[in-house]
N, C-alpha and C positions, 0 to 999 in steps of 0.2 A: 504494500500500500504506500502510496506518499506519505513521504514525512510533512508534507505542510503543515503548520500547527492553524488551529481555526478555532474563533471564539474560545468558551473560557474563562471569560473575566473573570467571574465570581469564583474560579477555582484557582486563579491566578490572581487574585487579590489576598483569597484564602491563605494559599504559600506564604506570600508576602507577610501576613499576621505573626504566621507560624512562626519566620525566619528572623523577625523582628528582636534587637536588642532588648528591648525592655517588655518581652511578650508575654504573658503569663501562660500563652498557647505553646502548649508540650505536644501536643497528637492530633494531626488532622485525620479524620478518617473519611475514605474516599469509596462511595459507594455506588454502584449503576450493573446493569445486566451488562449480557455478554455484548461485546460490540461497542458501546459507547463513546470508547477513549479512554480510557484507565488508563493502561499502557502505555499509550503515547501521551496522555497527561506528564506519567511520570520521568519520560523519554525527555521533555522537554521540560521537566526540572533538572534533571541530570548535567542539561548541558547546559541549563543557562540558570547557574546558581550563581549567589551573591559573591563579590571577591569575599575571600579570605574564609568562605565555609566548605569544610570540606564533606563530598556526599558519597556516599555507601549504596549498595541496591544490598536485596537479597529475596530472593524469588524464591518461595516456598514451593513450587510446584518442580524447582530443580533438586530437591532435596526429596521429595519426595518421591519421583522420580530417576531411581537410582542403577543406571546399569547392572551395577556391580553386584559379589551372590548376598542373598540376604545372612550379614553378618555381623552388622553396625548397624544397634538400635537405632528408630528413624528418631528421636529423640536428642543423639549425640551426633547425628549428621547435622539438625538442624542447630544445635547449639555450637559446635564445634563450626559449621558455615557461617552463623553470626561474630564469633570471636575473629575467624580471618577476614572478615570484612572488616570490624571494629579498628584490628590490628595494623589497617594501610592508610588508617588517619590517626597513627601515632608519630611524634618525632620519628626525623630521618635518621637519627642513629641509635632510638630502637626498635625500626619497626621488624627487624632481620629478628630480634630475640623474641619478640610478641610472636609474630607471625608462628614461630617455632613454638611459641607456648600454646597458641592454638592451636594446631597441629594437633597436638600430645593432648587433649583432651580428651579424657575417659579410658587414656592408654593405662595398662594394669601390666605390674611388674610384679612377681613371684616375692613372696616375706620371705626372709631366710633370719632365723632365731641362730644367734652363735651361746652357748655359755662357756664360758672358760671356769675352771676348778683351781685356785691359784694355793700353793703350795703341795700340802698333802689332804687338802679336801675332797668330798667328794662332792657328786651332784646326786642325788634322790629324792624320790617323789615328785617330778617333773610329771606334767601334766598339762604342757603346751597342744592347744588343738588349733590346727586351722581353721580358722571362721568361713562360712560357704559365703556364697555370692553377696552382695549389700539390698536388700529390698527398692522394687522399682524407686520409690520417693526419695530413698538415701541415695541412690544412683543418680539422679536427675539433680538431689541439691548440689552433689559435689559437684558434679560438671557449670550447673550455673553458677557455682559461688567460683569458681576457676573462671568461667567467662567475665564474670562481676570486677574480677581481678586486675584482667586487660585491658575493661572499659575504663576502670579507674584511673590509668595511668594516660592515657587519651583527654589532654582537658584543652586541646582548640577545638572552635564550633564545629559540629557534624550533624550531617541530615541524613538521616536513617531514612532510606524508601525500601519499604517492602511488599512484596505485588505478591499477585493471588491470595489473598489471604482466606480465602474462602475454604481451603486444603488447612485450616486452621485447629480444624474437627477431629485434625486424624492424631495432635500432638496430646489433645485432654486425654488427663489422667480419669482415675475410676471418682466421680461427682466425691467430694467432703459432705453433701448434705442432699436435699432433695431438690434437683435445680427447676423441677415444676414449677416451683412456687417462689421461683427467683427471676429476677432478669434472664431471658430467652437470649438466647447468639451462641456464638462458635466461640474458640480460639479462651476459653473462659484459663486454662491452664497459662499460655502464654503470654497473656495480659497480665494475671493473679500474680504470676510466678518469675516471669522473666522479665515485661516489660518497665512493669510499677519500679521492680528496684534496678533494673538499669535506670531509668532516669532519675533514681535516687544518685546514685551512684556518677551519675553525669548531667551534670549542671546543665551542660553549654548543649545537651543533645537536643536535637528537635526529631521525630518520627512522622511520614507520613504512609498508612496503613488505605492497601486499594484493594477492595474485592468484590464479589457480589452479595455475599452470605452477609447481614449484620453480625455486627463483635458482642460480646461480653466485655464491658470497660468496667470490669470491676476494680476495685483500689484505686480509681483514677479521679480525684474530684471535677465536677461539671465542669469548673473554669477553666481545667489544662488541658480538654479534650473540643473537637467541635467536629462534627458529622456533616459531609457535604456530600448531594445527590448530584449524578453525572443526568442529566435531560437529555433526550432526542435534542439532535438540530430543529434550528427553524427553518424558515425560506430563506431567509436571509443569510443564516448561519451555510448554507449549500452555497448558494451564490458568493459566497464571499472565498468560498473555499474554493471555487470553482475559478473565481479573477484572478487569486493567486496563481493558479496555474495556466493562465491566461488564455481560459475558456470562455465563450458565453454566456447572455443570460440565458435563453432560449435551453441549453443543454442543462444548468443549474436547474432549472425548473422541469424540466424533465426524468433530470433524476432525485427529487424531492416526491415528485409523485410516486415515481421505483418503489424509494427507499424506504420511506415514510419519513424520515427522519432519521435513519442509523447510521452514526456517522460512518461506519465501516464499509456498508452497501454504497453511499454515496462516495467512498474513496476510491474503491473497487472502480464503479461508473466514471470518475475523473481521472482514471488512469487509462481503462480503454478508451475515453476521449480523446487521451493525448498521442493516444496509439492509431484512433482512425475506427471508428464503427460504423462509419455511414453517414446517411445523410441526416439530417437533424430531427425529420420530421418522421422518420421510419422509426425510430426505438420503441417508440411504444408497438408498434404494429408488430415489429420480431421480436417484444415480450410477452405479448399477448398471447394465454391458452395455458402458458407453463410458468412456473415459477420462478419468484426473480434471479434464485441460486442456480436454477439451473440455468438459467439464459445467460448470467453468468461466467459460470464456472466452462460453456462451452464456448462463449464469445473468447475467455482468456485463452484456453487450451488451444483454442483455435488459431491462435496469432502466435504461437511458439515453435520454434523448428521441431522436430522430430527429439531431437536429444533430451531440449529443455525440457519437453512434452512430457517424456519415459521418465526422468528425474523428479520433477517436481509431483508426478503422479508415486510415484515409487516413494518418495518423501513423504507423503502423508501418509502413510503405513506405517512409519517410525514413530512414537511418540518423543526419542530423544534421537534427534537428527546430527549423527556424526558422520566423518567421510570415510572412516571403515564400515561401518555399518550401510550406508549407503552404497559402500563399491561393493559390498556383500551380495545384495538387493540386485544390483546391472551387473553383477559378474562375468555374465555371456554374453555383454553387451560392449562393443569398443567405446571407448568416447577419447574425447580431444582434451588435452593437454589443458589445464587449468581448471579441469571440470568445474569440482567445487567453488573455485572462485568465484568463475561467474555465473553461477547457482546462489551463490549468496547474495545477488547483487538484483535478486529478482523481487515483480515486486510482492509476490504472495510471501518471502521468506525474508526473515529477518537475523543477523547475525546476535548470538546471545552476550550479553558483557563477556569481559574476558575474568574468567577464575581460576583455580587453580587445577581444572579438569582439560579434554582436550578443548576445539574451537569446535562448538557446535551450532547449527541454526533452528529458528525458532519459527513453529507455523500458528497462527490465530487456530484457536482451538474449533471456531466457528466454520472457517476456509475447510481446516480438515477434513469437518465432516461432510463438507458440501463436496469435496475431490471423493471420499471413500464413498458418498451414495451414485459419484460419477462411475467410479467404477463398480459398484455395486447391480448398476443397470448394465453397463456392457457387457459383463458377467453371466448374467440371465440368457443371454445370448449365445452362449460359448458352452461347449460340451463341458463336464467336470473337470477331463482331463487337459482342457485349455481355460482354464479362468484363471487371470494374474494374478488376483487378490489374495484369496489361498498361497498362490506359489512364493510371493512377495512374504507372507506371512510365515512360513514354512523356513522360506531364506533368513528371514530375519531372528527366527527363534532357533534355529543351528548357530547363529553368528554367538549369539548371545548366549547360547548352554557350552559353545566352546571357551568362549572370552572368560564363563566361569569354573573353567577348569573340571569341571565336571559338578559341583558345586548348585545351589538352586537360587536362580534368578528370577527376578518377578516378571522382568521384563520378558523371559525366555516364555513364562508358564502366559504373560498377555496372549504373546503369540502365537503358541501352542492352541489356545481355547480360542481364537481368534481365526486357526486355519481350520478348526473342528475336527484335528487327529490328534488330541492330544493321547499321548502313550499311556497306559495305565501303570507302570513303572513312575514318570515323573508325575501325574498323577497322584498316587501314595504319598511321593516323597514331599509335595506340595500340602495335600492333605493334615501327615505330619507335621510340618513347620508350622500350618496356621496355627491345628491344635497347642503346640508347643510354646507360641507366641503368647497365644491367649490363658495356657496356668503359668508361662512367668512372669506373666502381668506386661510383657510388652505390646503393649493394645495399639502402638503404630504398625508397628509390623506385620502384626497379625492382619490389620483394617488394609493395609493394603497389599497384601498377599490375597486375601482374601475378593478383592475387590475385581484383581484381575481376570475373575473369569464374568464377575458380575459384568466389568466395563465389557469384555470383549463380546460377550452376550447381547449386550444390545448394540452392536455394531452395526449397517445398514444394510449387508451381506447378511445376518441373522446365521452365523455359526450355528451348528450343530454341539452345543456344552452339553456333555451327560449332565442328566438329573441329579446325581449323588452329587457331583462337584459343585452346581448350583445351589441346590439344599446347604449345604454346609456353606458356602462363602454367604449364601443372606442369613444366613442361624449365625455366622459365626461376628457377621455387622450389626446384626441386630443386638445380640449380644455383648457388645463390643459399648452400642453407641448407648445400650439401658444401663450400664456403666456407669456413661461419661455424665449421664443427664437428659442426653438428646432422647425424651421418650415419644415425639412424634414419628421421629425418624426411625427409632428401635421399633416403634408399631407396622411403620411402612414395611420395613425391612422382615420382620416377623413373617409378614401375610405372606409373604413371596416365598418366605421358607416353608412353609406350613403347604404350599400350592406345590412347589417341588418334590417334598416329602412324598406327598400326596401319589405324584406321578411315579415315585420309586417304586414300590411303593413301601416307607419305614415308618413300623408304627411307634416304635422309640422317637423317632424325632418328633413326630406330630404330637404326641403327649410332654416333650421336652417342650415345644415351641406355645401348645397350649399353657404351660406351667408360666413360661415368660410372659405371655398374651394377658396374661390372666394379673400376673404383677404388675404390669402396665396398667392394666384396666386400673386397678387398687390404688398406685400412685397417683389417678384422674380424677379417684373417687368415683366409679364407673363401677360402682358395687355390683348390680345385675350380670353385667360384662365377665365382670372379675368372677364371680361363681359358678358362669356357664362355661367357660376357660378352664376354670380351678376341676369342676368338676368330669369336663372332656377328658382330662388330662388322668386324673385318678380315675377313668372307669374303659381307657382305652384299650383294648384286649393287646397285648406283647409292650405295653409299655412302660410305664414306670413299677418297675419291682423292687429294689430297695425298700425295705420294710421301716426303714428311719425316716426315707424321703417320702412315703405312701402317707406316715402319721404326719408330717408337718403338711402337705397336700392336704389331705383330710380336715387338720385343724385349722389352717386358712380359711376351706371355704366353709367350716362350721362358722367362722366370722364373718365372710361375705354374706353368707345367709343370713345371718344376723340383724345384720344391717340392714338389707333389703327388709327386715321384718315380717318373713317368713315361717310363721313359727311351727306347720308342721313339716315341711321342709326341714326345721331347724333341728328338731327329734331326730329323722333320720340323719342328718349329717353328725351331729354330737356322737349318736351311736357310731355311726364307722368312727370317727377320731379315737374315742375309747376303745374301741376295737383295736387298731391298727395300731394305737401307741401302747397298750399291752403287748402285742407282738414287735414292736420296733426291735428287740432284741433279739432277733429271730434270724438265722441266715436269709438269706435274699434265696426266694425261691429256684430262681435261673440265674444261680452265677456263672455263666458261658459268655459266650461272645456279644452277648445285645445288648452290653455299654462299651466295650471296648472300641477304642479310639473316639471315646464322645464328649462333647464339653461338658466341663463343668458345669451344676445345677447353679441356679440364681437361688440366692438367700431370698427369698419371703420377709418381706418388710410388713406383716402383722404382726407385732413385737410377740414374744411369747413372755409373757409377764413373769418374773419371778415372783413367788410366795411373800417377799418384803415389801413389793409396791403394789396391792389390789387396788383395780377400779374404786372408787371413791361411793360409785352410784349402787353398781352390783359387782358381787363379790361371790364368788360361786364356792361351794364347801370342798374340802380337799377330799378325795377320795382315802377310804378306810387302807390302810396297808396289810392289803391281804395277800401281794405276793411280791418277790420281788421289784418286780416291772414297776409297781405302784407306789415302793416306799417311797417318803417323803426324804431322802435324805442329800443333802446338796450336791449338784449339780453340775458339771462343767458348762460355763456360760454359751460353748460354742453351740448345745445339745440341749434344750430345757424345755420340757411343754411341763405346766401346772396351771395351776386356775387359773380366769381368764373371764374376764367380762363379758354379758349376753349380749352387749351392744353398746359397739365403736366406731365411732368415724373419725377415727384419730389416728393415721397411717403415722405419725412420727412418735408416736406413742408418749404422747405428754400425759401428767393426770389431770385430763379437765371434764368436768361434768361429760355425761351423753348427751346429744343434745335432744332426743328422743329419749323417754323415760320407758325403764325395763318391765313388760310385764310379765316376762319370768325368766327365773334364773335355773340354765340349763346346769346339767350334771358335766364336772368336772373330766376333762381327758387324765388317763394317765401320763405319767412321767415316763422318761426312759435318758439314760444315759448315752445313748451310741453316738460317736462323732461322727458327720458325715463324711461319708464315701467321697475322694473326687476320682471324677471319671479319667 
C-alpha cells in the first residue's frame, strides 16, 4: 500500500499530548478494526518523532508468532523482546552490556552446592535437595523484575509503540479473582504486571498501545491513560489522499463509494490508479456483480509479471515471511537475481523493522486472506492432485519440521492442518505438548499451539482437520481463556468443543466440556444453565467416573438447583450428592484409558463450605458418623464437601444473607477426603 500519510489530526494531536514535556499523559491507546491505519498510524510516529526522543516498536504478533520449536515460554519471548528493545535506547556505551543482559533473560544455569570439611571434620547429615522448576508467577516475576532492571538504567525520553495488541489475550495468566465482575478487555496480565511498573520504573517513558480488542488499564489512573478510536475516512479524507498522489477528484470519489471509507481499500484503489485501470468512468461497471476484494485482489495480480505473481501468491501462505522459507515454497521454480529485494519493495508487502531475527516481510493480515480465498477459488478448479495451496502448505511445513531439527513447531503443525495431511505421529506429539503446556501452567503456549489447527481450520480452502484434533484445541482454549477471565470467549470456545466431540464421537469430552459449560453458566449467574450443564455432565453414559469428581459434580448442581428453587428436583439431587460423596473413596470404576491424555478438571467455584463458616440464613445438620466416609474429622482444604446452605447466589462465597429466604433445609452431603485426580 502507499505510504502516504492522510488525515489524522486528532491522532496526531493525540501523540503530540503524549510526547509533551510537562504531560501527565503516560499511555495512549489506539483502537479501530482491521484496516483502519493502526499500522501506518504508528509507521508514521516512528519516523517522524520529536528530536531528542528516542522510539522503540514491538509487535506482539512477532512474538507470538515464532518459527522456532516450541521451547521458550511465549511469556519470556515477549519479555525478553521488550528488554532488547528497551536496551537500544540506552547510552552508547552501555547498550552492548544491556542488550546482553536481555539476551540472558530466563537463561537457567545448573546450582552446584561445594562443602569443604576443613581440618579433621566431617560433613553429616546433609540433606541438600534440588528444588524442581519455580511456579508459573515466580517465573514470570523474575524475568520482569530483570527487565525492570534495564528499563531503569534507560533514563532519556523513549516512546514505546507497540502494535497488535489484541494477541494481548494469549500473555494472561490464570484470573487473581472473578474478572466477570470487573473491567472487561484483554492484555489484563501485561498492563497489571509489566506495564504499571515499567512506567514506575521510567519516568521519561511514554507508550503508545494499537489494536483492535479493548485493554484492561488496570493500575493505570484515568489521567495517565487516554483511549483514541481510529474512524472510517471521509470524502474528503479519500480525496485528499488521493491529491497527494496526484490523482483526481473524479477517481477519489469513486473509490469512496468502493471503499466505504476503509482506509486500506481506498489505498489498494490509489495505487492501481497510479498503475492505470482504465478509464474513469468504467470502475464501477468492472466492480459491479462481485466483491470489492475480489475485483481487487484480480485487478492487482493482474498487473504483475508472472514471477511477482507466483511470489506474492506463494507469500501469503506464510504467516512469517522469510526468504528461506519463501525459496522453500518456489523451489522448482527459477527466479532472477534479487528476488527478494524487489518483492519487498511491492506494494501489498511491507518490510518488518529490523531485530535481532532474520529480515522478514510483513502482509496486512486482511490482503492475506483476500490472496488465500484467491486461490482458494482456483483451486476448486484443479484436480487434488494439482491444487497449489495444499502443495505450498505441505512445502512450507517440511521447511519448518526441518528448521526444527526434528523438534515440534507450531508453525510446522499450522501447516500440516492447513494442507489437511497432517500425520498422526506429529499429531500425538502436538496433542502432547498442548496437554503439557496447559498442567505446567504455560497457558501461552498451550493457547497457541492449540490455536493452530483452530486458525488453519477456518482457512478459505476449509482443510480437512480431524475431529479429535479440533475437539481438543477449542477444549483446550476454552479452557485456557475460563482461566484467564475471558468467560464469553471460554463459552464460545466450549460450544465448538462440545460440536467436535460430538462428531468423534467422545463421550468423556462432552461430559468434560458440559462440566466447564456448566461453570461458566454459575460464574453468569445463569443458574438454570449451570444445572442442565452440571447435570448433562454427571448423567453422561462413559463419562465422568472418578468417584471424587462424580461427588463435587453432584454437589454443584445440588446448588444450582437450589437456587433455581426447585425443591423437588432439589431431593433428588441432594440424594445423588450423598450418595456419590459416601463413595468418593471408592476406586474409579474404569481406570483404563478414558482419561488418559485428558485435561485437567476445572475446580467448581461453588465454595464447599467448611464446618467453621455456615450460611448465616440456613445451616444444614452434619450428618451422624456412621462410617468412615462420613466422619467429621478435618479435612484437606484441596478435598472438602460438608454442610452447605439450601440456597446461594453467592459464586464468590462471601457470608451475606440469601437473598431469597430458605424454605427448607436439605440433608447434609457426606465428607470425603480424596485429593483430586489430575488427568
Amino acid at each position: 500500500m502507499s505510504q502516504v500519510f492522510t488525515d489524522r489530526r486528532e491522532a496526531l494531536a493525540a501523540v503530540e499530548r503524549l510526547t509533551g514535556e510537562s504531560s501527565p499523559l503516560r499511555v495512549l491507546v489506539v483502537q479501530g478494526v482491521s484496516g483502519t491505519g493502526k499500522s501506518t498510524l504508528l509507521r508514521y510516529v516512528l519516523h517522524h518523532g520529536r528530536r531528542g526522543l528516542r522510539t522503540v516498536r514491538l509487535d506482539v504478533l512477532d512474538v507470538v508468532l515464532a518459527p522456532l520449536p516450541v521451547e521458550t515460554d511465549v511469556v519470556l519471548r515477549l519479555v525478553r523482546s521488550l528488554a532488547i528493545q528497551l536496551s537500544t535506547a540506552g547510552p552508547w556505551w552501555r547498550r552492548r552490556r544491556l542488550r546482553r543482559q536481555a539476551e540472558l533473560i530466563g537463561a537457567e544455569h545448573p546450582a552446584t552446592i561445594t562443602m569443604i570439611a576443613r581440618g579433621h571434620g566431617q560433613i553429616t547429615g546433609v540433606s541438600a535437595v534440588a528444588d524442581g522448576a519455580a511456579p508459573t508467577a515466580q517465573r514470570r516475576e523474575a524475568w520482569v523484575q530483570a527487565m525492570l532492571s534495564i528499563a531503569a538504567r534507560v533514563r532519556r525520553p523513549v516512546l514505546l509503540v507497540v502494535d497488535t495488541t489484541e494477541l494481548l489475550y494469549v500473555f494472561d495468566d490464570a484470573a487473581r479473582e472473578d474478572r466477570a465482575r470487573t473491567a472487561i478487555g484483554v492484555g489484563d496480565w501485561f498492563v497489571r504486571d509489566m506495564l504499571v511498573r515499567l512506567l514506575d520504573v521510567s519516568a521519561r517513558l511514554r507508550v503508545i498501545l494499537a489494536g483492535q480488542d479493548q485493554l484492561t488499564m488496570t493500575g493505570l489512573p484515568d489521567s495517565a491513560w487516554q483511549e483514541l478510536e481510529l474512524s472510517p475516512w471521509s470524502q474528503d479524507d479519500v480525496v485528499d489522499h488521493f491529491a497527494a498522489l496526484g490523482l483526481g477528484l473524479e477517481p477519489a470519489r469513486q473509490a469512496y463509494m468502493m471503499s466505504g471509507g476503509m482506509p486500506l481499500i481506498a489505498a489498494a484503489i490509489a495505487d492501481l490508479c497510479q498503475s492505470g485501470i482504465g478509464g474513469e468512468g468504467a470502475w464501477l461497471d468492472q466492480a459491479a456483480g462481485q466483491p470489492t476484494s475480489t475485483w481487487l485482489v484480480d485487478n492487482i495480480l493482474g498487473r504483475l509479471s508472472a514471477e511477482q505473481r507466483m511470489l506474492v501468491q506463494a507469500a501469503c501462505v506464510l504467516r512469517v515471511i522469510t526468504e528461506p522459507a519463501l525459496a522453500r515454497l518456489v523451489a522448482d521454480t527459477p527466479l532472477s537475481a534479487g528476488w527478494f529485494t524487489a518483492l519487498a519493495r511491492h506494494q501489498l508487502l511491507q518490510t518488518a523493522p529490523a531485530t535481532n531475527r532474520a529480515p522478514r516481510l510483513v502482509m496486512h493480515a486482511t490482503i492475506r486472506g483476500w490472496l488465500l480465498e484467491h486461490l482458494a477459488r482456483a483451486d476448486r478448479d484443479r484436480i487434488p492432485d494439482r491444487r497449489q495451496l495444499p502443495r505450498w502448505h505441505r512445502a512450507a511445513a517440511e521447511f519448518y519440521a526441518a528448521l526444527a531439527e526434528g523438534r515440534l513447531s507450531a508453525e510446522e503443525m499450522y501447516h500440516r492442518f492447513a494442507a489437511g495431511d497432517a500425520a498422526p505421529t506429529r499429531c500425538r506429539l502436538w496433542e502432547q505438548a498442548v496437554l503439557a503446556a496447559v498442567t505446567d501452567g504455560r497457558l501461552g503456549d498451550a493457547f497457541t499451539l492449540a490455536q493452530t489447527a483452530t486458525v488453519a481450520a477456518a482457512e478459505p480452502a476449509q482443510p480437512t482437520v480431524p475431529h479429535p484434533a479440533l475437539a481438543l484445541a477449542f477444549h483446550a482454549q476454552a479452557h485456557i481463556a475460563l482461566l484467564q477471565g475471558h468467560l464469553h470467549q471460554a463459552d464460545r470456545l466450549a460450544a465448538d468443543a462440545d460440536r467436535h466431540y460430538q462428531q468423534v464421537p467422545d463421550t468423556f469430552g462432552q461430559a468434560q466440556v458440559a462440566w466447564m459449560r456448566g461453570e461458566l453458566a454459575w460464574r453468569e449467574d445463569r443458574y438454570d444453565d449451570a444445572a442442565a450443564f452440571w447435570r448433562r455432565s454427571l448423567h453422561t453414559p462413559g463419562g465422568i467416573t472418578e468417584p471424587a469428581d462424580r461427588a463435587d459434580l453432584a454437589l454443584a448442581l445440588a446448588r444450582a438447583v437450589c437456587c433455581i428453587g426447585d425443591l423437588p428436583a432439589l431431593d433428588t439431587a441432594v440424594d445423588t450428592a450423598r450418595h456419590l460423596a459416601a463413595d468418593a473413596t471408592a476406586p474409579a470404576p474404569h481406570p483404563t484409558d478414558t482419561t488418559a491424555h485428558r485435561l485437567p478438571m476445572i475446580p467448581l467455584t461453588p465454595p464447599l463450605r467448611p464446618r467453621s463458616a455456615p450460611s448465616p440464613c440456613c445451616v444444614s445438620k452434619p450428618p451422624a458418623p456412621s462410617s468412615p466416609a462420613t466422619m467429621p474429622a478435618p479435612m484437606p482444604s484441596s478435598r472438602r464437601v460438608s454442610a452447605w446452605p439450601a440456597h446461594s447466589a453467592n459464586p464468590a462465597g462471601t457470608n451475606k444473607p440469601c437473598s431469597t429466604p430458605c424454605t427448607r433445609v436439605p440433608r447434609c452431603c457426606a465428607t470425603t477426603s480424596t485429593p483430586p485426580k489430575r488427568r
